[in-house]
PyMOL CGO cylinders between C-alpha atoms (Angstrom):
from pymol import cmd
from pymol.cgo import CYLINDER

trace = [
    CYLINDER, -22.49, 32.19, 12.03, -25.45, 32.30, 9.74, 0.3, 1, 1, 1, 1, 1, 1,
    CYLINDER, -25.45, 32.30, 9.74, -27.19, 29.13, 8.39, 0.3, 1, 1, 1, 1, 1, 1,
    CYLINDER, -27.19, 29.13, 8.39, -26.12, 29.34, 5.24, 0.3, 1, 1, 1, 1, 1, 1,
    CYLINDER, -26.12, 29.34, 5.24, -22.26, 29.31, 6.57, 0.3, 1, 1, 1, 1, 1, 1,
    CYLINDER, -22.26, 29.31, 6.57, -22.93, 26.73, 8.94, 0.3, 1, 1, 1, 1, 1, 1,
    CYLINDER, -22.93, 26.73, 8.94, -25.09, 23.88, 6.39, 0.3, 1, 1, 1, 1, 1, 1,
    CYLINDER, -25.09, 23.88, 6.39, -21.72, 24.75, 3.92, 0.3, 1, 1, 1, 1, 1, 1,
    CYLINDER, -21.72, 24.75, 3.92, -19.42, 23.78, 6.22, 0.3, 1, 1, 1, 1, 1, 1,
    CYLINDER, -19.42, 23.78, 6.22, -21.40, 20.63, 7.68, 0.3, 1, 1, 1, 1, 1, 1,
    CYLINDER, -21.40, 20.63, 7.68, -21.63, 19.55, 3.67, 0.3, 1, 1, 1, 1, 1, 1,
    CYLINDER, -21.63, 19.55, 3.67, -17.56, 20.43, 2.60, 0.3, 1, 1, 1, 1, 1, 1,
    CYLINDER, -17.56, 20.43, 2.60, -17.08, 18.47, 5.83, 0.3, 1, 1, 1, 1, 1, 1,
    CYLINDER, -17.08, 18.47, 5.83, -19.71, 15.74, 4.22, 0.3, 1, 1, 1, 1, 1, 1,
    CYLINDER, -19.71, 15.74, 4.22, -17.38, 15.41, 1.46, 0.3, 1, 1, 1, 1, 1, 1,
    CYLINDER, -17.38, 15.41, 1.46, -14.30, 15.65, 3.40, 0.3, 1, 1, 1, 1, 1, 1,
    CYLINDER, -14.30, 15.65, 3.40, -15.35, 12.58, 5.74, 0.3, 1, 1, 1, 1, 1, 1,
    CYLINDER, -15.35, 12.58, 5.74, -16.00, 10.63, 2.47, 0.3, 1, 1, 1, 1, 1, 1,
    CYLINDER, -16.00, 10.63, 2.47, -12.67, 11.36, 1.01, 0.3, 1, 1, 1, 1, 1, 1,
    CYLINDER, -12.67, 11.36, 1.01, -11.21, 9.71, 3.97, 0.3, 1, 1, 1, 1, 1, 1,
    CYLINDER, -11.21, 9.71, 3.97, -13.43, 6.82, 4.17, 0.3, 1, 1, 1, 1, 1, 1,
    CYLINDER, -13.43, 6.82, 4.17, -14.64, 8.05, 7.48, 0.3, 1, 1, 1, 1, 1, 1,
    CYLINDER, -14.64, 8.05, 7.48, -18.25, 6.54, 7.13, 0.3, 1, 1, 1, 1, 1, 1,
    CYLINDER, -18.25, 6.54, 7.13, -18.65, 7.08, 10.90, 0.3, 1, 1, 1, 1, 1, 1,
    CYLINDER, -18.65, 7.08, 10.90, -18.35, 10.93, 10.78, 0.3, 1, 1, 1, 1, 1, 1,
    CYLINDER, -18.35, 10.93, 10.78, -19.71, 11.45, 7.98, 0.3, 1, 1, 1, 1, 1, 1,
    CYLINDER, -19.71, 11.45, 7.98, -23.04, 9.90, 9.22, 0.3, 1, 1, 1, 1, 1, 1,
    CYLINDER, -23.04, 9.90, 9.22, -23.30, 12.36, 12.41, 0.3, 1, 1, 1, 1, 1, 1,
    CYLINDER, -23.30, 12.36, 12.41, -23.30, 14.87, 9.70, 0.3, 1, 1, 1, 1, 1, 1,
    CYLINDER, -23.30, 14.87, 9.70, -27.10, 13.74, 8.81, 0.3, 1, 1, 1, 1, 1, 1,
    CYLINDER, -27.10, 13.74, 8.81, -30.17, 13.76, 10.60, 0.3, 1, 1, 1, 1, 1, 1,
    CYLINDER, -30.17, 13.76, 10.60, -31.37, 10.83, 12.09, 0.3, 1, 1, 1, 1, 1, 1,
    CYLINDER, -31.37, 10.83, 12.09, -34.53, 10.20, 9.85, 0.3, 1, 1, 1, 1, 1, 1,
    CYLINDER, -34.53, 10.20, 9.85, -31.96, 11.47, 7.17, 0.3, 1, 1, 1, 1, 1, 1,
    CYLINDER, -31.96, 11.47, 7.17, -33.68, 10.41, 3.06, 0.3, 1, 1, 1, 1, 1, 1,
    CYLINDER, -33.68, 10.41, 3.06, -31.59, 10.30, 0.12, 0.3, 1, 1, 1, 1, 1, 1,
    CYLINDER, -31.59, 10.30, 0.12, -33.28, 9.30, -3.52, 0.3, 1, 1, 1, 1, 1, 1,
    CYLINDER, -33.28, 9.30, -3.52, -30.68, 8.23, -5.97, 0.3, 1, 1, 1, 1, 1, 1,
    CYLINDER, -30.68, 8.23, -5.97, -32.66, 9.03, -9.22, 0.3, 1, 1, 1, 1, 1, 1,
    CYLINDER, -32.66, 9.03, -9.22, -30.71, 7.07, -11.79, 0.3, 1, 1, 1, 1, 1, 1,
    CYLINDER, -30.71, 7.07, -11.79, -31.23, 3.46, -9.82, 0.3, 1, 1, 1, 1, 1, 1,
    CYLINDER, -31.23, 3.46, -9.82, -34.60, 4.94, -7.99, 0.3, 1, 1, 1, 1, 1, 1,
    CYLINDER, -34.60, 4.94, -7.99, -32.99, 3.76, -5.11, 0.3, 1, 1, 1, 1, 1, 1,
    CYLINDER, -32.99, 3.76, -5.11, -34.37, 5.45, -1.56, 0.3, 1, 1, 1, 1, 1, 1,
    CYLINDER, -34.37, 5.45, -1.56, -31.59, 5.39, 1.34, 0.3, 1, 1, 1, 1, 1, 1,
    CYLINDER, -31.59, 5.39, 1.34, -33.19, 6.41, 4.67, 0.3, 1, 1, 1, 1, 1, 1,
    CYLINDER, -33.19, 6.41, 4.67, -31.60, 6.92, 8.41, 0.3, 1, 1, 1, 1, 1, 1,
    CYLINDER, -31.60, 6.92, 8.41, -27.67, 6.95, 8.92, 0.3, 1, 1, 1, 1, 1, 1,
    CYLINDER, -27.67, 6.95, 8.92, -27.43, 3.51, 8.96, 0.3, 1, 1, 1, 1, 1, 1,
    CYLINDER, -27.43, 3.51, 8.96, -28.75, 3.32, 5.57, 0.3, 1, 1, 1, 1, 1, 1,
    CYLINDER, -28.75, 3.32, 5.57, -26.68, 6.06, 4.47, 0.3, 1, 1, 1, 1, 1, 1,
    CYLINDER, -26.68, 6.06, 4.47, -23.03, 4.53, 5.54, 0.3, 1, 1, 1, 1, 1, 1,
    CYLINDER, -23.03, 4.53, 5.54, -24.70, 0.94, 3.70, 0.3, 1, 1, 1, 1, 1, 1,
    CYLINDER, -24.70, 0.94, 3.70, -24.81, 2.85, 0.59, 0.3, 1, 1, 1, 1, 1, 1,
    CYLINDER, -24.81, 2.85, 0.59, -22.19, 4.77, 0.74, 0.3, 1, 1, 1, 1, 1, 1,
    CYLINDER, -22.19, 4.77, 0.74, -19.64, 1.79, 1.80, 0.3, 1, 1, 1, 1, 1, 1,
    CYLINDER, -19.64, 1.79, 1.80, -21.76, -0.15, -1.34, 0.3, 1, 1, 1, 1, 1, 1,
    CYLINDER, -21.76, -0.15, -1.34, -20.30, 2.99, -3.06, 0.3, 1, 1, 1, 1, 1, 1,
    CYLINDER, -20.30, 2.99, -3.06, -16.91, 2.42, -2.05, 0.3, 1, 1, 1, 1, 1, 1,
    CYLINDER, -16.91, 2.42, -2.05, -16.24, -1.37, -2.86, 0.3, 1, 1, 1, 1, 1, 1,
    CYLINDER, -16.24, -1.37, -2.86, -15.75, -1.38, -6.25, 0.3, 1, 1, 1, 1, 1, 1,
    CYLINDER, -15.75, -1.38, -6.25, -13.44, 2.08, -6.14, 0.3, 1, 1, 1, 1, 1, 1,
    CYLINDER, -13.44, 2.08, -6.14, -11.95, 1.93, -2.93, 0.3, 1, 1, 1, 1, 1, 1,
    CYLINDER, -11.95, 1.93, -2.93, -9.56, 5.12, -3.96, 0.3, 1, 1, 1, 1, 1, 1,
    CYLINDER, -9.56, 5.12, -3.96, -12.81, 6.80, -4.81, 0.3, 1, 1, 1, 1, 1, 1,
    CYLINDER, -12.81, 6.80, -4.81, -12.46, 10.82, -3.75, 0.3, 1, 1, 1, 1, 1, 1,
    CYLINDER, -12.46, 10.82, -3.75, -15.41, 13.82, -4.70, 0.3, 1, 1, 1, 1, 1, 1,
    CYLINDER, -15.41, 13.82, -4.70, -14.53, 16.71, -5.65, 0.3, 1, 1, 1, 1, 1, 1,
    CYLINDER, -14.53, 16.71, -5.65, -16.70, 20.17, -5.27, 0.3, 1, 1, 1, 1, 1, 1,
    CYLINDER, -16.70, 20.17, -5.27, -16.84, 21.80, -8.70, 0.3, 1, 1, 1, 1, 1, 1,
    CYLINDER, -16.84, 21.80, -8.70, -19.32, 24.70, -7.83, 0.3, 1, 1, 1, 1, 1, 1,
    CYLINDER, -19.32, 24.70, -7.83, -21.21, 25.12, -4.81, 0.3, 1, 1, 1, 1, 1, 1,
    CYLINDER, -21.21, 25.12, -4.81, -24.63, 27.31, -3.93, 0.3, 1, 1, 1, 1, 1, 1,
    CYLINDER, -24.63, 27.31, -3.93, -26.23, 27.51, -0.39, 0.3, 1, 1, 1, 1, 1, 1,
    CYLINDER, -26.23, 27.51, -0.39, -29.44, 29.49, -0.08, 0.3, 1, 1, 1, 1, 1, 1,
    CYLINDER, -29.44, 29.49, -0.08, -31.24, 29.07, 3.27, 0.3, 1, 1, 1, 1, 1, 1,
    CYLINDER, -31.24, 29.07, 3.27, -31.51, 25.21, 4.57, 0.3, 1, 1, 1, 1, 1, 1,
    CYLINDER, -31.51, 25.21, 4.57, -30.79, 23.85, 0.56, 0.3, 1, 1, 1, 1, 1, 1,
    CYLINDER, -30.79, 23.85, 0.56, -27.95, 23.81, -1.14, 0.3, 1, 1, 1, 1, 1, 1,
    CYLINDER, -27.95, 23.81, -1.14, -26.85, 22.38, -4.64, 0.3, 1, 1, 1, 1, 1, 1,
    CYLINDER, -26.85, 22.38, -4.64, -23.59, 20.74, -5.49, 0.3, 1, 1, 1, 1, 1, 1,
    CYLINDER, -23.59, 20.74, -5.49, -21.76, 19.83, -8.75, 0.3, 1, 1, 1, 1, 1, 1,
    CYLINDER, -21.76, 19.83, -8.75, -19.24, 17.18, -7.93, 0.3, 1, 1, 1, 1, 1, 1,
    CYLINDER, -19.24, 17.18, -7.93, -16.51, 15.38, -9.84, 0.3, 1, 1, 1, 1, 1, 1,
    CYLINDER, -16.51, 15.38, -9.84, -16.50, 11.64, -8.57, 0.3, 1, 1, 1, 1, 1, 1,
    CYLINDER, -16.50, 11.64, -8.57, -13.50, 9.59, -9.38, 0.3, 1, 1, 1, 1, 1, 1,
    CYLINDER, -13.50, 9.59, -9.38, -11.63, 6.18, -8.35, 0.3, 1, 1, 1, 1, 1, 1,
    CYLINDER, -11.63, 6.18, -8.35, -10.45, 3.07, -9.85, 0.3, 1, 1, 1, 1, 1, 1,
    CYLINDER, -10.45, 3.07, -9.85, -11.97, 0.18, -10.41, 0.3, 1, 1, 1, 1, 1, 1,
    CYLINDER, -11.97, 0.18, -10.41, -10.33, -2.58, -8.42, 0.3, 1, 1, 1, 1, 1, 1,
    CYLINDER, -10.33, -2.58, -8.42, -13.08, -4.84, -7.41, 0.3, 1, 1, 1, 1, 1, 1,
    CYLINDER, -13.08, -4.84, -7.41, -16.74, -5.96, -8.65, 0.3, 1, 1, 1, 1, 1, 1,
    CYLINDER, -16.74, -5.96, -8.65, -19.33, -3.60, -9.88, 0.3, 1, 1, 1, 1, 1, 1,
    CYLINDER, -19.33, -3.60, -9.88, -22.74, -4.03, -9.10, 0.3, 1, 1, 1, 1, 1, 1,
    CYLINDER, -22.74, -4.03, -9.10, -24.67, -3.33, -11.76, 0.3, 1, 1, 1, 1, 1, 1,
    CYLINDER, -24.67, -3.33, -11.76, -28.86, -1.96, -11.91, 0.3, 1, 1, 1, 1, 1, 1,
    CYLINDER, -28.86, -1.96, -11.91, -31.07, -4.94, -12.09, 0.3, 1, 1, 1, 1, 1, 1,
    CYLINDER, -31.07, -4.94, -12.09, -28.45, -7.45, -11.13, 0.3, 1, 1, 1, 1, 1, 1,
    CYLINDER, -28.45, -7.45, -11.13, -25.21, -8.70, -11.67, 0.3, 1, 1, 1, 1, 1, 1,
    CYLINDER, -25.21, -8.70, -11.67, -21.70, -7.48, -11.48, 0.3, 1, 1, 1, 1, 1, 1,
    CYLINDER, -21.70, -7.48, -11.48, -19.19, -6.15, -13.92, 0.3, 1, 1, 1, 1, 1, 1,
    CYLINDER, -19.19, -6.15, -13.92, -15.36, -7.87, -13.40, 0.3, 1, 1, 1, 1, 1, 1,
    CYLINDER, -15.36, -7.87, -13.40, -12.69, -4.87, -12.22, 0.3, 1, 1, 1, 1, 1, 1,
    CYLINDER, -12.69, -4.87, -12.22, -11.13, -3.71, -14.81, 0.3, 1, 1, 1, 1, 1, 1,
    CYLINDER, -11.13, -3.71, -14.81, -8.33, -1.40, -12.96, 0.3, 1, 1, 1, 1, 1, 1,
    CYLINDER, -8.33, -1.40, -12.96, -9.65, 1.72, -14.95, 0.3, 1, 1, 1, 1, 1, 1,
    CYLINDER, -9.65, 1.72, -14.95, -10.08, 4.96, -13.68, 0.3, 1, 1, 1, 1, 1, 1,
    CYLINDER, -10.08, 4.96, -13.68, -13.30, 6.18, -13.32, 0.3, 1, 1, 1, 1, 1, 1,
    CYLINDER, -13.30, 6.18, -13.32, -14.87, 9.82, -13.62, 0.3, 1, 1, 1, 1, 1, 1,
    CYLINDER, -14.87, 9.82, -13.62, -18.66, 11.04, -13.48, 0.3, 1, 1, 1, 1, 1, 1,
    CYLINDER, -18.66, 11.04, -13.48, -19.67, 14.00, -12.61, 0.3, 1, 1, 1, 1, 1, 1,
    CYLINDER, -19.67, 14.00, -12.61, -22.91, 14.10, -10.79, 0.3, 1, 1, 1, 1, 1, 1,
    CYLINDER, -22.91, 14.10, -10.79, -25.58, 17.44, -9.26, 0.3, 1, 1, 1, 1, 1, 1,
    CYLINDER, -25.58, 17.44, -9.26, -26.74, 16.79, -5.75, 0.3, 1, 1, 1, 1, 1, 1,
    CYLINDER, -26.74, 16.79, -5.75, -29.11, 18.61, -3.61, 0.3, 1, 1, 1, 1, 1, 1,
    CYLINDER, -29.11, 18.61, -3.61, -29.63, 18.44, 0.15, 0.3, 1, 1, 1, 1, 1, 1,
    CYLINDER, -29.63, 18.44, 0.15, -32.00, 19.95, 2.31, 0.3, 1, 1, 1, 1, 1, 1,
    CYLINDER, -32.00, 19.95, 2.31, -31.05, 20.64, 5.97, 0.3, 1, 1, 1, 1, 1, 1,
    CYLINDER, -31.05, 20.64, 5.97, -32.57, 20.51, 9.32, 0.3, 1, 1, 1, 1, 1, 1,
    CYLINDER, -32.57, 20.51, 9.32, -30.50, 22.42, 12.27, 0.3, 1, 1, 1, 1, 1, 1,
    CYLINDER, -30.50, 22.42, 12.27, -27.24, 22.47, 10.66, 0.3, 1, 1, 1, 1, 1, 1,
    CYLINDER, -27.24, 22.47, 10.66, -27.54, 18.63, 10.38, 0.3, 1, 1, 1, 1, 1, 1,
    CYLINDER, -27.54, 18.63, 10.38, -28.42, 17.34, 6.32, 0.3, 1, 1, 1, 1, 1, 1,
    CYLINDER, -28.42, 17.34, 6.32, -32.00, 15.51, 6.46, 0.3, 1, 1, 1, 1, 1, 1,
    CYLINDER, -32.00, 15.51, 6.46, -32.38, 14.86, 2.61, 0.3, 1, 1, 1, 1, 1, 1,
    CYLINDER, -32.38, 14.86, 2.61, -30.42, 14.32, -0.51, 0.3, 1, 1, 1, 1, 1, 1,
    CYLINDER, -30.42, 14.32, -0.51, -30.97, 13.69, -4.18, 0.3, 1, 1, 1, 1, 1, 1,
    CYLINDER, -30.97, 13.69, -4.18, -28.42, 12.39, -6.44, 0.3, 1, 1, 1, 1, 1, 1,
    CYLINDER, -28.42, 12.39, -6.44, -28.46, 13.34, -10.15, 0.3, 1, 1, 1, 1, 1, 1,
    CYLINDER, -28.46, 13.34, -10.15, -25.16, 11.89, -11.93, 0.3, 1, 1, 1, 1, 1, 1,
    CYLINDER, -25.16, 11.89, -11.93, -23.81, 11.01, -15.24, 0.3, 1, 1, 1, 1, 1, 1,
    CYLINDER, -23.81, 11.01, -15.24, -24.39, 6.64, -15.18, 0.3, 1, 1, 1, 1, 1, 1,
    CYLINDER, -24.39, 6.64, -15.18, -23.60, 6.23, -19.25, 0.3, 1, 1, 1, 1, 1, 1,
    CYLINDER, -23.60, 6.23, -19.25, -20.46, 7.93, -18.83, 0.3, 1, 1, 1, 1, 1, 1,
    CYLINDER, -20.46, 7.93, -18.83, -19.17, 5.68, -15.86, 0.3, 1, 1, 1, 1, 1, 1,
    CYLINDER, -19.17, 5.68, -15.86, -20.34, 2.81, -18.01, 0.3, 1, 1, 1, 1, 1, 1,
    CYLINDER, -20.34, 2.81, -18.01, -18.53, 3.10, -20.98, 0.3, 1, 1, 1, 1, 1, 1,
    CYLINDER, -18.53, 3.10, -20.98, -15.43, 3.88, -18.61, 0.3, 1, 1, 1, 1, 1, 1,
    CYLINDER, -15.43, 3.88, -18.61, -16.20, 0.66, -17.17, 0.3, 1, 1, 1, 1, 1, 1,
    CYLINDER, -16.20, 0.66, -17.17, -16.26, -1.01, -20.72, 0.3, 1, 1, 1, 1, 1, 1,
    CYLINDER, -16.26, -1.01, -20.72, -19.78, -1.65, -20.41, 0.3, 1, 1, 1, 1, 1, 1,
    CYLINDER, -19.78, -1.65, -20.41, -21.75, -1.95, -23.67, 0.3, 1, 1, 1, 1, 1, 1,
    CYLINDER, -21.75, -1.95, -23.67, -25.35, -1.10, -24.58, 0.3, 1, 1, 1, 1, 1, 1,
]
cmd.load_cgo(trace, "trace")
């Protein structure tokens, strides 16, 4: 199996482990000095631990929440996804700087472009790109 094959089958099986809420699995799937950079909040996630904090942060508010591969590209040890994120809101939002917005029970859907970097067939860095003013006015947030 080349590289390539094997880093597109350890992220679809990134994304799988999410869909099921399978924080655990999904984890082994990263490195162990793993770094993600969420660019919208600037927030920096580091190790698996961190990860599975952020990712079950993630999860509280949408609990249903699933993501979806739109297109996927994997060249060497990167690859770049477009992903359709989706859930409903059932439970507090956190939002940047503070705060949290009520649940509202709507359905949310961003779409978001992330890029990851792996080491060995294992993911060791990830940056999020995604749409926040979008999610926001789903949530019924005003600016």
């Amino acid at each position: 199996m080349t590289n390539e094959l094997r880093n597109e089958e350890t992220l679809r099986a990134l994304y799988d482990k999410f869909n099921e809420n399978d924080l655990d699995a999904a984890s082994e799937l990263l490195t162990e000095d793993y770094e993600g950079l969420d660019v919208p909040s600037g927030e920096v996630v580091r190790g698996r631990a961190g990860w599975k904090q952020r990712q079950a942060a993630n999860r509280a508010p949408l609990p249903d929440a699933r993501t979806t591969i739109q297109s996927l590209v994997v060249k060497g040890d990167f690859a770049v996804a477009e992903v359709v994120n989706e859930g409903t809101h059932t439970a507090p939002f956190p939002l940047p700087g503070g705060g949290e917005h009520p649940p509202t029970g709507n359905r949310i859907r961003g779409l978001s472009c992330e890029l990851y970097e792996f080491q060995d067939g294992k993911i060791a860095k990830g940056t999020l790109y995604y749409d926040f003013l979008t999610v926001a006015t789903q949530l019924g947030l005003k600016f």
